[in-house]
C-alpha positions in Angstrom: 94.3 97.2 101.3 98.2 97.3 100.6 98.5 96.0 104.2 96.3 92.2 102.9 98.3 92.2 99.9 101.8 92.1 102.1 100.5 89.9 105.0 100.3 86.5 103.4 103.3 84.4 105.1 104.4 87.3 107.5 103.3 88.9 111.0 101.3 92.1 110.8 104.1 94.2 112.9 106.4 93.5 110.2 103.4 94.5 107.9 102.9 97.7 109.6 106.8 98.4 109.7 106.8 97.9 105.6 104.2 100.4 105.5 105.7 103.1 107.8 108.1 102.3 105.5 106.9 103.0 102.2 105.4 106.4 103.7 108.9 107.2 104.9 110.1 106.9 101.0 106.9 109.2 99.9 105.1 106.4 98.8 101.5 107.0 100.2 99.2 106.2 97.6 98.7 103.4 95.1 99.3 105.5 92.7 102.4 106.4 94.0 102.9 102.5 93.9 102.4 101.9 90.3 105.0 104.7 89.8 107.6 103.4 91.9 110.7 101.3 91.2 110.3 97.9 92.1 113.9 98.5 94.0 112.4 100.7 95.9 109.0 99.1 96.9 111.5 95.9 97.9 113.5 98.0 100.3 110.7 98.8 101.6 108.7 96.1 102.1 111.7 93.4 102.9 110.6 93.1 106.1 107.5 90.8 104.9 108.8 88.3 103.7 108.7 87.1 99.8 109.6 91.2 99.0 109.9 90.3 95.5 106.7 88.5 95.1 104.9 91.3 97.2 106.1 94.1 95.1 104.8 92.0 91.9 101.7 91.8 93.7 101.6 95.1 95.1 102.1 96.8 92.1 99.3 94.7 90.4 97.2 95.6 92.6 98.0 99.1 92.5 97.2 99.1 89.1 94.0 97.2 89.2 92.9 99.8 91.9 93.7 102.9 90.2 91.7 101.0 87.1 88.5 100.8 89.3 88.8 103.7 91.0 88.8 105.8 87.4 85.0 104.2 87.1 82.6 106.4 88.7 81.5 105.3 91.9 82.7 101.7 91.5 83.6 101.0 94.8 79.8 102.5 96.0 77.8 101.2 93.2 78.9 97.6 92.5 77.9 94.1 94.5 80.0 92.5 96.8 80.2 89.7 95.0 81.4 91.1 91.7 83.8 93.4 93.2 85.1 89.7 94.7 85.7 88.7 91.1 86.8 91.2 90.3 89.8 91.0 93.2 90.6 87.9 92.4 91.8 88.3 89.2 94.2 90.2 90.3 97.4 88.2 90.5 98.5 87.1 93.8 95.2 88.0 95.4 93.4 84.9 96.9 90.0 84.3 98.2 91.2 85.4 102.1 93.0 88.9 101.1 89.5 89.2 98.4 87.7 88.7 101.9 90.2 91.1 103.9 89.7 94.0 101.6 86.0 93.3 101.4 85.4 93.3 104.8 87.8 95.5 106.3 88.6 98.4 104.1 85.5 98.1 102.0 83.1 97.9 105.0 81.4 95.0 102.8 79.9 91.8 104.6 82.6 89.3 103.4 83.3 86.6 105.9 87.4 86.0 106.2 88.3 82.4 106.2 92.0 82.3 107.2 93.8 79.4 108.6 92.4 80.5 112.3 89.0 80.4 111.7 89.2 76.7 109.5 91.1 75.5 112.5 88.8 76.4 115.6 85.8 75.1 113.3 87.6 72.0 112.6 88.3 71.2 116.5 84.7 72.4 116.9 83.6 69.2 115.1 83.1 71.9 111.7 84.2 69.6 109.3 83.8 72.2 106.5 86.8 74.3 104.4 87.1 77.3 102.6 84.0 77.8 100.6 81.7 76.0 102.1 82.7 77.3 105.3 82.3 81.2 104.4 79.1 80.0 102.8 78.1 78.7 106.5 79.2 81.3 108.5 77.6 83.9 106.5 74.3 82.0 106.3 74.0 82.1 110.5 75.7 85.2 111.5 74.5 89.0 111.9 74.5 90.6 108.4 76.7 93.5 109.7 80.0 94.6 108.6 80.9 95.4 112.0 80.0 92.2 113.6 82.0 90.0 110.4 85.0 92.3 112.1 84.4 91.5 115.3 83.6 87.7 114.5 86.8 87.6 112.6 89.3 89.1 114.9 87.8 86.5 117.7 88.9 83.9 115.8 92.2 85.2 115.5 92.7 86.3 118.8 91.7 82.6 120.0 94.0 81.5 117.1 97.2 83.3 118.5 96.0 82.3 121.7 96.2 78.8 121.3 96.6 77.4 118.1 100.2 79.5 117.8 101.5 78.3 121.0 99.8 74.8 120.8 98.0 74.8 123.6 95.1 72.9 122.8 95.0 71.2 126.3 93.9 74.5 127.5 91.2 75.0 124.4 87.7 76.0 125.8 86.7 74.2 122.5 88.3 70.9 123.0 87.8 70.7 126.4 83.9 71.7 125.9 84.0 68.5 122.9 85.9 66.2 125.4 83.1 66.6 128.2 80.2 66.5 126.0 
């Protein structure tokens, strides 16, 4: 979970680095997060990117965490849906880190719609964004949390792939759309 909040605007090796970091200063637990200076949580997690922000945001949602986790059984007993409400109003989390938590440390089928999957869709000839593209995608694939994973991390894999180095002369998508 701490790993969506820092990944915004960043690589995740530099994600996992700030979190081998914050272990390396006893920080381990979100708990331990709402505790911490903000000093320290920004040494920490410098290597993102935006370490003030983060640490603003971290630390919120640190706190809202500890919050839900004092409920019984929140995490087991509530919808997905109001759980996503719930994570976004938390400050500085936004509907793709909702949907990263949801899906991947929450085992909860939330679709992630990052700038990958809008991307490949759009060269697709999917016209659709955000919303109404999770809406989509979750209407006409596998209700299964492990699938959503799986679906997800193809779409970044092709992402990197091509869409980070610009190769879109050798997209299987494009070149499928030019012949047809």
């Amino acid at each position: 979970m701490a790993g969506s909040v820092l990944t915004p605007q960043t690589k995740w090796q530099n994600v996992l680095k700030a979190l081998n970091n914050l272990k390396s200063s006893g920080i381990y637990t979100f708990e331990d997060i709402a505790k911490a200076p903000d000093g320290t949580i920004q040494e920490c997690i410098r290597c993102t990117g935006f370490y003030r922000m983060k640490t603003e945001r971290l630390k919120a949602f640190a706190g809202f965490f500890c919050e839900k986790s004092s409920l019984p059984e929140y995490w087991e007993r509530e919808d997905t849906e109001a759980i996503r409400r719930d994570l976004l109003s938390v400050k500085g989390v936004g509907k793709e880190t909702a949907d990263s938590i949801l899906c991947y440390a929450l085992a909860r089928n939330s679709f992630v719609i990052d700038s990958y999957t809008e991307k490949i869709c759009q060269c697709a000839g999917i016209p659709l964004k955000k919303d109404d593209l999770k809406e989509a995608v979750e209407r006409v694939i596998p209700q299964d949390n492990s699938f959503y994973k799986k679906f997800h991390g193809w779409f970044v894999e092709y992402g990197k792939k091509y869409c980070n180095e610009r190769k879109c002369e050798n997209c299987a998508i494009l070149n499928l759309k030019r012949q047809g």
